[in-house]
Biotite code that builds the C-alpha atoms (Angstrom):
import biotite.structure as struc

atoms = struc.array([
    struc.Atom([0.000, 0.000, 0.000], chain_id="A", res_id=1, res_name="UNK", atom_name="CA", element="C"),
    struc.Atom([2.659, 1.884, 0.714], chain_id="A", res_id=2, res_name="UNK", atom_name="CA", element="C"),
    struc.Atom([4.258, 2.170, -2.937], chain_id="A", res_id=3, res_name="UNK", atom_name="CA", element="C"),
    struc.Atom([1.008, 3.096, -3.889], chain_id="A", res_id=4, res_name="UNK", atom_name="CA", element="C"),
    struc.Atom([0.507, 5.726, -1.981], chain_id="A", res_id=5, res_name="UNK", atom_name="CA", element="C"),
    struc.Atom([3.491, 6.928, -3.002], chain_id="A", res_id=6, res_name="UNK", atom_name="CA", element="C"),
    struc.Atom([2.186, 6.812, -6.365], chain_id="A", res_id=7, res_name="UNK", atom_name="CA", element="C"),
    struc.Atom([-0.573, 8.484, -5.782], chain_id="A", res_id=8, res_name="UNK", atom_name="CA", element="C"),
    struc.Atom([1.155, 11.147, -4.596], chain_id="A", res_id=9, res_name="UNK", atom_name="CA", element="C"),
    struc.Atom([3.158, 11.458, -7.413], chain_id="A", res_id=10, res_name="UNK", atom_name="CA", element="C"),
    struc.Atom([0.404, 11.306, -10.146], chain_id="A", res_id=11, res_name="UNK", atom_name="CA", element="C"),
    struc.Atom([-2.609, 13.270, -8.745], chain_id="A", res_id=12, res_name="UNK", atom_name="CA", element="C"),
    struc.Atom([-0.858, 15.663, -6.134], chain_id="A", res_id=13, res_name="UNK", atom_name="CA", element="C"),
    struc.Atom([2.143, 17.074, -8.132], chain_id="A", res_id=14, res_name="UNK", atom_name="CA", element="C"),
    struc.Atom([2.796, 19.436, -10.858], chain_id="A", res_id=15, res_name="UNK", atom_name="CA", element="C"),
    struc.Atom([1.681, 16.888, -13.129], chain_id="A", res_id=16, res_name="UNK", atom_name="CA", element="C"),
    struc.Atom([-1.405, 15.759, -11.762], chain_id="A", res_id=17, res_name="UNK", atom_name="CA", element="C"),
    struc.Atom([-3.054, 18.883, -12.361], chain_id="A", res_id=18, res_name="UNK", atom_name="CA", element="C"),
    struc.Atom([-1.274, 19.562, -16.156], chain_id="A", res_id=19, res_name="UNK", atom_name="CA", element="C"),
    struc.Atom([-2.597, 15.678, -16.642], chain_id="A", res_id=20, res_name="UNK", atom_name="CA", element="C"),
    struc.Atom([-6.019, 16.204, -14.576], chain_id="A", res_id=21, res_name="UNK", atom_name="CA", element="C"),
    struc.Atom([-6.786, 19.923, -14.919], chain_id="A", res_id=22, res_name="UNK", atom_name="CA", element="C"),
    struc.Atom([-7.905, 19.641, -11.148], chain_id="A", res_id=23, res_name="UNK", atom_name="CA", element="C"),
    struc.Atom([-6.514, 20.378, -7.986], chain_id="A", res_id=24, res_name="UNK", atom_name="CA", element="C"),
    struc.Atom([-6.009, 17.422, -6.093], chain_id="A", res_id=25, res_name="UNK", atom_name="CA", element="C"),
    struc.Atom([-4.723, 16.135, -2.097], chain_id="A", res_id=26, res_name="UNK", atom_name="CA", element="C"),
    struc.Atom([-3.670, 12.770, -1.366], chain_id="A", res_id=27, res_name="UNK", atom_name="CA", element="C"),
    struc.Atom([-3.474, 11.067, 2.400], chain_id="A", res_id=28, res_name="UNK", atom_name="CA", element="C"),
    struc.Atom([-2.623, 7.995, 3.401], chain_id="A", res_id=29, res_name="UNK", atom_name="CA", element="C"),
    struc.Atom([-4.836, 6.566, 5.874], chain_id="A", res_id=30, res_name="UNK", atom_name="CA", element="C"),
    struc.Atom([-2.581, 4.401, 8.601], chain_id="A", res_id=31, res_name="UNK", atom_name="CA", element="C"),
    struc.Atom([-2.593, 1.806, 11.220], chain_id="A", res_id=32, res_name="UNK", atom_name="CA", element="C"),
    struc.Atom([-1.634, 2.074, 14.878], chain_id="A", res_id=33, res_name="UNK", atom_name="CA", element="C"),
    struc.Atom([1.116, 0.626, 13.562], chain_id="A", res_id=34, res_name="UNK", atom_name="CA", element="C"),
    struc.Atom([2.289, 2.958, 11.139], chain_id="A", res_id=35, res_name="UNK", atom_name="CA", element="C"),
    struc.Atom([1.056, 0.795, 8.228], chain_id="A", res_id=36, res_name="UNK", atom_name="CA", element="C"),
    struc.Atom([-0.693, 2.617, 4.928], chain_id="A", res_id=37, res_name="UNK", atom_name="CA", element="C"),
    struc.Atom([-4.212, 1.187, 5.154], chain_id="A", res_id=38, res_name="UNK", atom_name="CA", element="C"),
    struc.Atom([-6.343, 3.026, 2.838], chain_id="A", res_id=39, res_name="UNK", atom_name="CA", element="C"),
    struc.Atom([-5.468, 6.194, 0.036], chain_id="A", res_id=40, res_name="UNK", atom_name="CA", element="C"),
    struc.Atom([-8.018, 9.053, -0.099], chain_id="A", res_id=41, res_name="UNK", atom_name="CA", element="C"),
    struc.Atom([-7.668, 11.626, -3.075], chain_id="A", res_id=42, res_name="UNK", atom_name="CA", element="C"),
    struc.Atom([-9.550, 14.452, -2.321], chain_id="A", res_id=43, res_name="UNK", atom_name="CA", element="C"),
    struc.Atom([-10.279, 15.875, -5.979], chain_id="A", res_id=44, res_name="UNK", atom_name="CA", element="C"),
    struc.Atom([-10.801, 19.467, -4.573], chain_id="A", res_id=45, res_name="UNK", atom_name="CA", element="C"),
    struc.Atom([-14.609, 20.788, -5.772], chain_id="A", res_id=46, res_name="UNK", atom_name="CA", element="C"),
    struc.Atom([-14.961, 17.571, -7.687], chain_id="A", res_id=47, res_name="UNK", atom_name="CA", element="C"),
    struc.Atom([-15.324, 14.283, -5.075], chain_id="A", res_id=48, res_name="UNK", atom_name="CA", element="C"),
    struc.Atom([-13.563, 12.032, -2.454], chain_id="A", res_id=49, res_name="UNK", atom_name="CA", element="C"),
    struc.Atom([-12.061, 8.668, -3.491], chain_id="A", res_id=50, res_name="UNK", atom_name="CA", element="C"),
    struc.Atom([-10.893, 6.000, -1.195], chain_id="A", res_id=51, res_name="UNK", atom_name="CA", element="C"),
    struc.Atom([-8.692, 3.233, -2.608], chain_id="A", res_id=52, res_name="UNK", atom_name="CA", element="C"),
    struc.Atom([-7.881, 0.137, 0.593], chain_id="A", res_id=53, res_name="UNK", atom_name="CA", element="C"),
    struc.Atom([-8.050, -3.881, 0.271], chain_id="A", res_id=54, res_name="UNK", atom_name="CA", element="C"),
    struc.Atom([-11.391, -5.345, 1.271], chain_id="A", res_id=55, res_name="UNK", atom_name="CA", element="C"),
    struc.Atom([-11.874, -6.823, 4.685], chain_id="A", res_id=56, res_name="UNK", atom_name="CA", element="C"),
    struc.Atom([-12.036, -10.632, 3.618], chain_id="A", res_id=57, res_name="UNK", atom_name="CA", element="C"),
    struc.Atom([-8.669, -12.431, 4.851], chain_id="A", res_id=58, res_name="UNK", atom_name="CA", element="C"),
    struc.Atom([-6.813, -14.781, 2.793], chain_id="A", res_id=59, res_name="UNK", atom_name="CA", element="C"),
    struc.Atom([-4.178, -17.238, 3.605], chain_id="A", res_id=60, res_name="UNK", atom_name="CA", element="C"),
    struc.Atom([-0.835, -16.930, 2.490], chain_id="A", res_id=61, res_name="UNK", atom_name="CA", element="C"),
    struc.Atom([2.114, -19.157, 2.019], chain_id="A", res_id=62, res_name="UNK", atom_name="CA", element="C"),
    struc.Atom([5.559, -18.251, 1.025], chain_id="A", res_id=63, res_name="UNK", atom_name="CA", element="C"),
    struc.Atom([6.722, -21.946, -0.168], chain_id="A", res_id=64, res_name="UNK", atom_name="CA", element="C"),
    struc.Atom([5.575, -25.095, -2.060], chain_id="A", res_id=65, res_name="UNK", atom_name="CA", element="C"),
    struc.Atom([5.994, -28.716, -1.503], chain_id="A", res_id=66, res_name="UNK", atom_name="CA", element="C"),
    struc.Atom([5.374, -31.813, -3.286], chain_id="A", res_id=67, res_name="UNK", atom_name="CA", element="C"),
    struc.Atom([2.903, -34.521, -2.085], chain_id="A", res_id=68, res_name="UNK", atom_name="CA", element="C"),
    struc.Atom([3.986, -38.472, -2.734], chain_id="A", res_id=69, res_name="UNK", atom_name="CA", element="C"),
    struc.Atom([2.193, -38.492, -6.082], chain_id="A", res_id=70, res_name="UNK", atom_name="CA", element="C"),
    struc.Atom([4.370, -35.218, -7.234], chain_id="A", res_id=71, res_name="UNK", atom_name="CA", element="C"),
    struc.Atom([1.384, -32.407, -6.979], chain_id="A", res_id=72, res_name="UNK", atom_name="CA", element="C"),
    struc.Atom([1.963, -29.210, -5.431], chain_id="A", res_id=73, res_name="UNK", atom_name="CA", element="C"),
    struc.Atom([1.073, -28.084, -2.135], chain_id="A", res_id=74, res_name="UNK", atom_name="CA", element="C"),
    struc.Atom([1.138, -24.945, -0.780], chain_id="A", res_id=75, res_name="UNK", atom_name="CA", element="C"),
    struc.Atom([2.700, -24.145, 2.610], chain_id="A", res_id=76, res_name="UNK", atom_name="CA", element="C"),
    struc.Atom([4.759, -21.562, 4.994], chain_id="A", res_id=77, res_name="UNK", atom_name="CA", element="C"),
    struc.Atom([8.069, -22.129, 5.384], chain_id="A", res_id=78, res_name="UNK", atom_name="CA", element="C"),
    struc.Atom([7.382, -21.541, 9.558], chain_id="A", res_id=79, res_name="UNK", atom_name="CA", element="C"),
    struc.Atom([4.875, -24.664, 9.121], chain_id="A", res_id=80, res_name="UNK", atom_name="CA", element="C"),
    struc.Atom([2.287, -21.961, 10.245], chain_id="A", res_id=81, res_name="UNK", atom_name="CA", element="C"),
    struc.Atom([-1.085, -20.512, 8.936], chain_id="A", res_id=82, res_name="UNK", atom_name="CA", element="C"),
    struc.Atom([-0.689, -16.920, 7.936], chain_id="A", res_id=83, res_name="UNK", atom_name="CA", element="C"),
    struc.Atom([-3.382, -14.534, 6.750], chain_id="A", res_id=84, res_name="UNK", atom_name="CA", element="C"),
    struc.Atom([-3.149, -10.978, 5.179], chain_id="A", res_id=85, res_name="UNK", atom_name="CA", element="C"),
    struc.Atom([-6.077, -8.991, 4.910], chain_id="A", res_id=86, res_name="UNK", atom_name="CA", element="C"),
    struc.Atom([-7.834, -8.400, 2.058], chain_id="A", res_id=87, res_name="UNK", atom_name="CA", element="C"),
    struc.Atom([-8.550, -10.084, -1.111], chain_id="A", res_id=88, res_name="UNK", atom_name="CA", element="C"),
    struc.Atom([-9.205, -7.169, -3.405], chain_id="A", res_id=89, res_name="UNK", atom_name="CA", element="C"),
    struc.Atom([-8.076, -3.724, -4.019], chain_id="A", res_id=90, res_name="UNK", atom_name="CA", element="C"),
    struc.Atom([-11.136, -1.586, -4.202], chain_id="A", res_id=91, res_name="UNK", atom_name="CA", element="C"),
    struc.Atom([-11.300, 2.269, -4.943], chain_id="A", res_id=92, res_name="UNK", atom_name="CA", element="C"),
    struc.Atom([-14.686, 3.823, -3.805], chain_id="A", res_id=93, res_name="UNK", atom_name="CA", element="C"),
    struc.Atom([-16.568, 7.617, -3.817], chain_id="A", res_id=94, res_name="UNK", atom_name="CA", element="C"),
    struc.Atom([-16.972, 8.614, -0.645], chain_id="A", res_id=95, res_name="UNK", atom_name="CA", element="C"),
    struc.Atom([-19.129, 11.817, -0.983], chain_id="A", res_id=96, res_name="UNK", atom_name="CA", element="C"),
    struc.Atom([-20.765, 13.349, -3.141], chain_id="A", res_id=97, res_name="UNK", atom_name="CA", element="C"),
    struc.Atom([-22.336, 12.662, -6.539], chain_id="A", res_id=98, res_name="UNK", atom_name="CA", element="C"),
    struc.Atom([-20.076, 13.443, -9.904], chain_id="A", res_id=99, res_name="UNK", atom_name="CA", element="C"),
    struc.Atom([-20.779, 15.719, -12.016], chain_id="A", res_id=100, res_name="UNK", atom_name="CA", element="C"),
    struc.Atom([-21.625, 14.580, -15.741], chain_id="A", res_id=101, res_name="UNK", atom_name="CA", element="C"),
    struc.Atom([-18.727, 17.117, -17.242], chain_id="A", res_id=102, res_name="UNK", atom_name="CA", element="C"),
    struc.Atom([-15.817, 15.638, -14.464], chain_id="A", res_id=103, res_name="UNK", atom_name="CA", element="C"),
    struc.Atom([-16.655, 12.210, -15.526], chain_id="A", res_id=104, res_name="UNK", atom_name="CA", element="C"),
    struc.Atom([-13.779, 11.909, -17.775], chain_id="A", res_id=105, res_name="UNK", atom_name="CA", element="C"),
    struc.Atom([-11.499, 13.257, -15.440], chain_id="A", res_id=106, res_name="UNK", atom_name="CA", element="C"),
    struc.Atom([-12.398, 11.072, -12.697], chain_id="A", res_id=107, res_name="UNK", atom_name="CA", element="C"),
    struc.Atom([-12.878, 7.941, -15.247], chain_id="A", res_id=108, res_name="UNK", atom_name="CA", element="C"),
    struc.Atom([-8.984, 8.828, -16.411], chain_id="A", res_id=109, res_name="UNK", atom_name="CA", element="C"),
    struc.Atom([-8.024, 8.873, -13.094], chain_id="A", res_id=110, res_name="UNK", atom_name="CA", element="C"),
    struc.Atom([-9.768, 5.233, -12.328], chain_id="A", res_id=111, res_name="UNK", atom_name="CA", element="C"),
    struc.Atom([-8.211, 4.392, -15.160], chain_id="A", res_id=112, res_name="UNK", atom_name="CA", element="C"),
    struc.Atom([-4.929, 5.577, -14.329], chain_id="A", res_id=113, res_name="UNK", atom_name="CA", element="C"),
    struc.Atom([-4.969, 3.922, -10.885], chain_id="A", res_id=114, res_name="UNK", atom_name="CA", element="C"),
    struc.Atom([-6.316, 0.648, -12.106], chain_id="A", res_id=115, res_name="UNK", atom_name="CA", element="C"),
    struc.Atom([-3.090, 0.506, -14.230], chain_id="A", res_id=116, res_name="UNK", atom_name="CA", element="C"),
    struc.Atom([-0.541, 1.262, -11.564], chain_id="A", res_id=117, res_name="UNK", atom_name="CA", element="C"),
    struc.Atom([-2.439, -1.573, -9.330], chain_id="A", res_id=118, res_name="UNK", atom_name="CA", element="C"),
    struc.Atom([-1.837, -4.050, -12.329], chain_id="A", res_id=119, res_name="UNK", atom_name="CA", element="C"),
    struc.Atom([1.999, -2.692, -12.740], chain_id="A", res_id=120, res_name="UNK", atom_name="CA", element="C"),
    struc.Atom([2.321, -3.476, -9.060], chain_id="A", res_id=121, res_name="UNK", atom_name="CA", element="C"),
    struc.Atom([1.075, -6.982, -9.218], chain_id="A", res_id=122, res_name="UNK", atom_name="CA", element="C"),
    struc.Atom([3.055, -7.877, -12.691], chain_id="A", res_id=123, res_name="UNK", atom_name="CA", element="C"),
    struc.Atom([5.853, -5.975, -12.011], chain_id="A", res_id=124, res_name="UNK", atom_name="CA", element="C"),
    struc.Atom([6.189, -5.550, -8.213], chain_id="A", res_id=125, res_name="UNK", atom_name="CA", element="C"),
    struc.Atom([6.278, -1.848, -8.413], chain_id="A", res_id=126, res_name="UNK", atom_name="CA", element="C"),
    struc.Atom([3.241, 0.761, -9.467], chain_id="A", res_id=127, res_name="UNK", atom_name="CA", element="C"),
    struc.Atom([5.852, 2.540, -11.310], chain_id="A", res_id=128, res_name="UNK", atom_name="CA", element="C"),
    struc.Atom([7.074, -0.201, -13.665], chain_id="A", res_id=129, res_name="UNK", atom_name="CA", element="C"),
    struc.Atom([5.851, -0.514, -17.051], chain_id="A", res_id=130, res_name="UNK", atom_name="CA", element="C"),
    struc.Atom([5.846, -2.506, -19.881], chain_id="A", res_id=131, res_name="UNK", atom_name="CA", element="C"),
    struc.Atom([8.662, -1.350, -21.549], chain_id="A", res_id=132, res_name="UNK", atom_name="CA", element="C"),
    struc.Atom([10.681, -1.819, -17.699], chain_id="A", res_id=133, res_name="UNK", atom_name="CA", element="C"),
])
């Protein structure tokens, strides 16, 4: 979450955001007690309020794989553990107020935009990376 927060930052908040966006916009990062980046909110100044966080379902993780006596793969942690992270999907929500019909390209570039960066992070392991990276 953190990298794309980051990201965030640098596409919506800076110089560029606006020359990109033609709007104003503020970025926070929503955190945990412990310090953790649990939720993005882009404040599109005028326009709306967007929240971007991972859903509340948990899902178990595993970090190595093992073979069974017939050869088939089986997941597992390495600790010999169960281990779940929260959240199963990445989902990016209005928060406020209705959209008006002529900043619904704007905002639908932005979605657009942000969708990509989450897809560069899961490919690529960075919201930054593209496919020419």
């Amino acid at each position: 979450m953190k990298q794309m927060f980051r990201w965030a930052v640098q596409e919506y908040e800076s110089a560029a955001g606006r020359e990109n966006y033609g709007l104003p916009m503020e970025v926070k990062a929503e955190e945990s007690e412990e310090g953790e980046v649990t939720a993005i909110v882009v404040d599109v100044k005028g326009v709306t309020t967007l929240r971007a966080q991972m859903d509340d379902e948990e899902v178990q993780v595993f970090d190595t794989v093992s073979k069974d006596k017939e050869g088939n793969a089986i997941p597992a942690h390495s600790m010999g553990k169960t281990v779940y992270e929260q959240g199963r999907y990445f989902v990016i929500s209005r928060i406020d107020t209705p959209i008006e019909a002529d900043r619904k390209p704007t905002v639908r570039a932005m979605l657009e935009n942000f969708g990509g960066a989450v897809n560069a992070y899961y490919a690529f392991g960075s919201p930054f990376s593209t496919d020419e990276t």
